[in-house]
C-alpha positions as CSV (number, residue, x, y, z in Angstrom):
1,X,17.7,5.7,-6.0
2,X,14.3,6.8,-6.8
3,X,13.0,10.5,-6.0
4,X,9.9,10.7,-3.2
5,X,7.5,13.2,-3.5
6,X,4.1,14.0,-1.4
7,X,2.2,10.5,-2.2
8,X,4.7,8.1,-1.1
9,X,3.2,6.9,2.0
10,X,4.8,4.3,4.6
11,X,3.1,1.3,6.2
12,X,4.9,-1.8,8.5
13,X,3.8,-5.1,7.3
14,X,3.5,-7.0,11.0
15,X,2.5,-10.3,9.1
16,X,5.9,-11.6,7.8
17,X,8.1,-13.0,10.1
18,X,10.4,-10.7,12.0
19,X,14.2,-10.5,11.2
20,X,16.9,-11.2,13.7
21,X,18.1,-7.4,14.8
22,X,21.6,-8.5,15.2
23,X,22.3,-10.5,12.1
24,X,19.6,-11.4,10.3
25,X,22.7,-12.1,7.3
26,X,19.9,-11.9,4.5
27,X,20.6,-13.6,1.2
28,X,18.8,-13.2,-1.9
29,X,18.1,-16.3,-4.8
30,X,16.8,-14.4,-7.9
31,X,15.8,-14.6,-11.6
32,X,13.6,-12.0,-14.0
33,X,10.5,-13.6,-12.8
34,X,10.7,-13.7,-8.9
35,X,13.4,-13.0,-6.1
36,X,13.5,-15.2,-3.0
37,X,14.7,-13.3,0.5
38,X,16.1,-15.4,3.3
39,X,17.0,-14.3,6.4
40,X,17.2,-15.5,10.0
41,X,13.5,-14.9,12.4
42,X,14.0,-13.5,15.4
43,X,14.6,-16.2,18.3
44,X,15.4,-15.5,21.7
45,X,17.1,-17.8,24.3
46,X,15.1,-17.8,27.9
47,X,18.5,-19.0,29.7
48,X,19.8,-16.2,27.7
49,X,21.5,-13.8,30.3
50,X,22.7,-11.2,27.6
51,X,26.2,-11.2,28.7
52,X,27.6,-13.3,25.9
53,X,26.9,-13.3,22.4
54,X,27.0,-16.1,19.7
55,X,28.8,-15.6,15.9
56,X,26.5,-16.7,13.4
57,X,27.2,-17.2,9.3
58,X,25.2,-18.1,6.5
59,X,25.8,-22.0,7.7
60,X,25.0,-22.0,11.1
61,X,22.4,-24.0,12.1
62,X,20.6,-21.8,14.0
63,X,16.7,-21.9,14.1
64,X,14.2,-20.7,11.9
65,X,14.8,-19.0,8.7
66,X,12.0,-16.6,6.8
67,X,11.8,-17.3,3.2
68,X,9.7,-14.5,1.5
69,X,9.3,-14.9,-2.4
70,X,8.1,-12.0,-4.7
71,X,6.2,-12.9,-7.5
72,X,6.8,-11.2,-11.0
73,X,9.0,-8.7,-9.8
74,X,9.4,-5.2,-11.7
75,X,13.0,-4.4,-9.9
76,X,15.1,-4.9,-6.6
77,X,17.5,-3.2,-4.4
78,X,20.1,-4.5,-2.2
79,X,22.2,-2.2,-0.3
80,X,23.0,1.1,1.3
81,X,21.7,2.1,3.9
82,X,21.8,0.2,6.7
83,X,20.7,0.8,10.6
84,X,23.4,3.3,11.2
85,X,22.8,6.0,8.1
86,X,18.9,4.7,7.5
87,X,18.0,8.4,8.5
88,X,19.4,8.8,4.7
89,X,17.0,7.1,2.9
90,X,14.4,9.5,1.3
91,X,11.4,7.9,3.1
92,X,13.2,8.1,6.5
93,X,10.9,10.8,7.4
94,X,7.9,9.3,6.3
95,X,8.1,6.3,9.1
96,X,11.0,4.0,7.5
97,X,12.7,2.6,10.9
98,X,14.7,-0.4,11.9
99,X,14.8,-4.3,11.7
100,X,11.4,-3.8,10.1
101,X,9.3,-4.4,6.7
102,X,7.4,-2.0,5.0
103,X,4.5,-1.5,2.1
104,X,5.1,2.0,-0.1
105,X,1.9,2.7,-1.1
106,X,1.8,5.2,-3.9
107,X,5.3,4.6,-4.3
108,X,7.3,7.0,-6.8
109,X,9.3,4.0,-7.4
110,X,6.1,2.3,-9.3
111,X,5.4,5.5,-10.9
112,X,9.0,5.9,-12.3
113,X,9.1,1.9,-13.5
114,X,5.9,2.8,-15.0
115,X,7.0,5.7,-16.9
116,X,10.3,4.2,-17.6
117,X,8.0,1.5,-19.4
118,X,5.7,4.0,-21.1
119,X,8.0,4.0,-24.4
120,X,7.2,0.5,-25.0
121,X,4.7,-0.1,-28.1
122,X,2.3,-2.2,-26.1
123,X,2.6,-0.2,-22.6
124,X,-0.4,0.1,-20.9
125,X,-0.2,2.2,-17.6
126,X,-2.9,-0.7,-16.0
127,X,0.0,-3.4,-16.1
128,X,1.3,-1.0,-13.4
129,X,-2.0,-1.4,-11.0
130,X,-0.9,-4.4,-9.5
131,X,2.9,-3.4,-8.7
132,X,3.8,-2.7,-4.8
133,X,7.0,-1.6,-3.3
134,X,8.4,-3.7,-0.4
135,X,11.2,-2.3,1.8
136,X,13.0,-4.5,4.5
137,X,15.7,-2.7,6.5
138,X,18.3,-5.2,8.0
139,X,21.2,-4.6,10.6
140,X,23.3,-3.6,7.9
141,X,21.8,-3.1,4.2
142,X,18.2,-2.0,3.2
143,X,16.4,-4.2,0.9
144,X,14.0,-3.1,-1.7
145,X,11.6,-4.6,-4.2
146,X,9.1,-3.7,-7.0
147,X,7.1,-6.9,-7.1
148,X,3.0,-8.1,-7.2
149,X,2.6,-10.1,-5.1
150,X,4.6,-12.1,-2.1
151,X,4.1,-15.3,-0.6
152,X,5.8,-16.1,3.2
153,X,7.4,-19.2,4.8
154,X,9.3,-20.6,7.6
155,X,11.7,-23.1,7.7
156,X,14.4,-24.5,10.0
157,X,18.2,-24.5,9.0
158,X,20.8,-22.4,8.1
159,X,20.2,-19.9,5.7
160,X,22.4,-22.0,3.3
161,X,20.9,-24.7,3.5
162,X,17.4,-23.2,3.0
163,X,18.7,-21.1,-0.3
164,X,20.1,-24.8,-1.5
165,X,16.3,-25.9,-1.4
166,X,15.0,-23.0,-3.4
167,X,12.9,-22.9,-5.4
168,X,12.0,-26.4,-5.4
169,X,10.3,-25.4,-2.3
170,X,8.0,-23.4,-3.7
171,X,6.5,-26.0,-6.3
């Protein structure tokens, strides 16, 4: 895990689509050029009495299902923490909170990818200026990405039958 220091400042994105507090059960399709996150929206039930509760895997077919693809992406993260120890992350303090997605804008991340880069022949700290830092905390793992830019859809399914569609849904 990167270091924070004083610049690392925390923002929610509210326009991608919100994830499913209870199990979102994101899934990631990735290659060196882009990553594609699934994970189930949000959707609640108006007969919904909250006295029962409904299992859901990666192949239930179960409503609407985000699909948010980074474009040239500098690095991701998958993991640790999630809702129950997210006070651990270092940018906990700095506004992180639940079931929510987030910009880092002067991340230390981007700064250490940049300088990690700087012993390259050809590095150029300007390839840098277009890099932002994504962070989506789920029910129980944190996701984090180093990318330019993102692009957001929704679709209906399950998320396995959404992943089997990428990224031919993207062309």
């Amino acid at each position: 895990m990167y270091q924070i220091d004083t610049h690392d400042k925390v923002v929610e994105l509210r326009d991608l689509p919100q994830m499913d507090p209870g199990a979102p059960l994101p899934a990631l399709v990735a290659n060196e050029q882009y990553v594609d996150l699934i994970y189930l929206i949000v959707e609640q039930d108006p007969d919904w009495d909250g006295t029962t509760s409904t299992m859901v895997t990666t192949d239930t077919e179960r409503g609407q299902v985000a699909c948010i693809r980074f474009d040239r992406v500098w690095s991701h993260s998958w993991g640790a923490p999630g809702d129950e120890t997210l006070v651990s992350h270092p940018l906990a303090a700095r506004g992180l909170t639940y079931y929510s997605v987030f910009e880092v804008l002067n991340s230390s991340w981007v700064r250490l990818l940049e300088r990690m880069n700087s012993v390259h022949p050809r590095h150029s700290p300007s390839f840098f200026d277009s890099a932002r830092h994504f962070i989506f905390t789920f029910h129980d793992s944190t996701f984090e990405c180093v990318a330019d830019s993102y692009e957001a859809r929704v679709a209906r399914g399950s998320i396995a039958s959404v992943a089997a569609t990428l990224p031919s849904t993207w062309r």
